[in-house]
N, C-alpha and C positions, 0 to 999 in steps of 0.2 A: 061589230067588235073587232073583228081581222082587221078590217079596216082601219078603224083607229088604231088599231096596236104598228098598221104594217107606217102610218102616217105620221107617227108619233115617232117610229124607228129613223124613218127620213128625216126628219127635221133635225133629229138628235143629230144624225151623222151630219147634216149641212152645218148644224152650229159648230160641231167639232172641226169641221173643216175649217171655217171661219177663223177660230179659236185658233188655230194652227198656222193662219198664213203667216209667213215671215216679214218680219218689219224692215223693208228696202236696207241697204248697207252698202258700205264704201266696197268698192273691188278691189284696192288695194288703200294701205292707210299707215303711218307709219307717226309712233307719237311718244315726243321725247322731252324729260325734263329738260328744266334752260336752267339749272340751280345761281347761274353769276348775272343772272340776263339783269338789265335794265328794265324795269315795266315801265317807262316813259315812250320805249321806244316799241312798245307790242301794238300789230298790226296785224289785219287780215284783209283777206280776198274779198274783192264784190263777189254778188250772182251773177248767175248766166254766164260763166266763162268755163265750165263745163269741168271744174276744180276745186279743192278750199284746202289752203294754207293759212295757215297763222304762226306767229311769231313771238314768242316774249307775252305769252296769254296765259291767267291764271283761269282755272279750274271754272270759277264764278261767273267770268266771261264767257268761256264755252257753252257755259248753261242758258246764260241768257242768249244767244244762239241757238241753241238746239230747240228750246220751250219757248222763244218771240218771247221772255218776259224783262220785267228789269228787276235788279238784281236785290230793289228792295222788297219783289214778290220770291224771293228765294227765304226758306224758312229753315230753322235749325243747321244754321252756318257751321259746322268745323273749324277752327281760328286759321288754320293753313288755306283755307280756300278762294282766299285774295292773293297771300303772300307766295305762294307756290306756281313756279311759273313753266310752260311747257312750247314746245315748237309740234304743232301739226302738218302735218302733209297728205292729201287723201284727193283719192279719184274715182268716182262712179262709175258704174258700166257707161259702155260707147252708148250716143242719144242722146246722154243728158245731160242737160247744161247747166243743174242744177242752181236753178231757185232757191229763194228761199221755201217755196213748200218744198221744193226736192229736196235741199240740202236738211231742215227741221229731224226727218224721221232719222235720215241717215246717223248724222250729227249726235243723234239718241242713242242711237245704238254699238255709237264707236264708245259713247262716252260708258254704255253698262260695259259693255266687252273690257275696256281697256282701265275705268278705273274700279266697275263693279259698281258703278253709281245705280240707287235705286232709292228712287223719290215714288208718291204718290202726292195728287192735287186734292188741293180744302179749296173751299169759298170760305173767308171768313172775314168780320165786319170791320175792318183795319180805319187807323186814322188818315186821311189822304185829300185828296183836294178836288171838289167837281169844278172843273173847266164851262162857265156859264156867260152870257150876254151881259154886258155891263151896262147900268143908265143910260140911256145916248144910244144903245144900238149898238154894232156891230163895226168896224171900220176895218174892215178885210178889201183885198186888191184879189179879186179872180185871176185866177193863172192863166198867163199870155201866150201857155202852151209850152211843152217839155217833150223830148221824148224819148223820156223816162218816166214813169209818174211815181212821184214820192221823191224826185232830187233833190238829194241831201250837199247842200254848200257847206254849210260849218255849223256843226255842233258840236261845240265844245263850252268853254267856262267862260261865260260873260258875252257869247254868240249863238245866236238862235237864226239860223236863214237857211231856206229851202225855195225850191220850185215845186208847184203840183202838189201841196200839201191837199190831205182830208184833214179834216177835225178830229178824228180818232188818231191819225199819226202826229196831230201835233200834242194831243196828252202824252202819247208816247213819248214823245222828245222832251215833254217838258216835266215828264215822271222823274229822269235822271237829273235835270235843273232844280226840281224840286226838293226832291229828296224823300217825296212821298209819294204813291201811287197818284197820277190823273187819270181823271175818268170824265173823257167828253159828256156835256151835257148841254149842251149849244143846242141842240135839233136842226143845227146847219149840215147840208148839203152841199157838194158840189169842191172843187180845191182851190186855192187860193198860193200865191207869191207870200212868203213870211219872210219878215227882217225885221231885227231890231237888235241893239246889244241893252247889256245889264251889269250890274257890278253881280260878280259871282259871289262875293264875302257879305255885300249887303253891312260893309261897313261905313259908307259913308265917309271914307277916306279916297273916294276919285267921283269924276263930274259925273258916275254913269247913275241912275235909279236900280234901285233893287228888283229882283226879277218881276214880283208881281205889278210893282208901276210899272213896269217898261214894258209887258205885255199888255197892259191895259191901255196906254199911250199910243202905244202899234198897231193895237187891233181890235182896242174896243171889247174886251176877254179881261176876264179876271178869276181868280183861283178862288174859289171858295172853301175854304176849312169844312170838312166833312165826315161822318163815318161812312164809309159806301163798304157794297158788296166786293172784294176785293178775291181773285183766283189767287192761291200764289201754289208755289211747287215747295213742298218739305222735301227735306233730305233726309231718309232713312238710314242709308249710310257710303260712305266714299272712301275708296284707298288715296292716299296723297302721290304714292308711287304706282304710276299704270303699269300693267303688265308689256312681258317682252313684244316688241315687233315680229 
């Protein structure tokens, strides 16, 4: 019975320890409204350069940064959480040249510190799109080698092109094209070269095909209308104005 009382004692204190480690953070971070910015012109840092700025960035975007998700898995929006715009500046301890996994935790914790943000995660069954093999196979070009893996050339409105893509990073890109969550379901392996453009309006006012031909055309892939298991991040609650530097 000592035994168990003294083993029970232990474990209790190892969880609490657990419980208690600190979640990594900037070393220094400094993070300031932009009230006149332009949001055309917001921009931030790659990884691995051992720093993260950003520019003319609302709230919404930081998130999808901090959580890897996009912004249509962000739940219970605030109506300022687009329109509110902010300039960051932050640096990690010496060593690290922060990643995206590095940069994730940190990026979490600048964002509870400084706007008070405090989300919790659902799984819930959203309308969104499985990314599937289309009749005919597959018409993907294997990667001729990057090194980088996941170079990203342009994604933006009406362009889809990378190097070293997976199939899970190209749902990702094509979550924001879409407008709905993608969720690979190819059972493909391995990365591949992506290019193709699209009409971002899908209005049939320019020579281009709307998103889902023009991935089908490309790559032998097609979106399939779906309800899937979907993660997203709710927002509990957010100040619009971060605390002092």
């Amino acid at each position: 019975m000592r035994n168990f009382l003294r083993c029970s004692v232990v474990f209790a204190a190892i969880c609490a320890a657990q419980a208690q480690t600190p979640q990594p953070s900037f070393e220094v971070a400094t993070v300031r409204p932009a009230p006149h910015a332009d949001p055309g012109t917001g921009s931030w840092s790659l990884p691995n350069i051992g720093r993260f700025t950003a520019t003319h960035v609302s709230l919404a975007l930081l998130m999808q940064l901090a959580y890897g998700v996009d912004k249509s898995q962000i739940v219970n929006q605030p109506n300022w959480l687009d329109t509110n715009l902010y300039d960051v500046a932050a640096k990690p301890e010496d060593g690290i040249r922060l990643s995206r996994d590095e940069l994730r935790p940190r990026l979490q914790e600048l964002l509870r510190e400084r706007f008070h943000l405090v989300v919790h995660r659902e799984t819930r069954r959203e309308r969104a799109y499985a990314l599937v093999i289309a009749k005919g196979g597959p018409r993907l070009s294997p990667t001729k080698g990057s090194a980088f893996p996941g170079y990203r050339i342009d994604v933006s409105a009406g362009q889809m092109r990378g190097l070293n893509w997976s199939m899970p990073m190209l749902a990702k890109y094509l979550t924001a094209a879409a407008g709905f969550p993608v969720v690979d379901e190819t059972g493909l392996t391995g990365s591949y070269d992506i290019s193709f453009s699209y009409d971002p309006g899908a209005t049939g006012e320019t020579a281009l095909p709307p998103l889902d031909v023009a991935l089908r055309e490309a790559t032998g892939l097609w979106l399939k209308p779906a309800k899937v298991p979907v993660e997203v991040i709710v927002i509990d609650s957010a100040d619009p104005v971060p605390t002092a530097n």
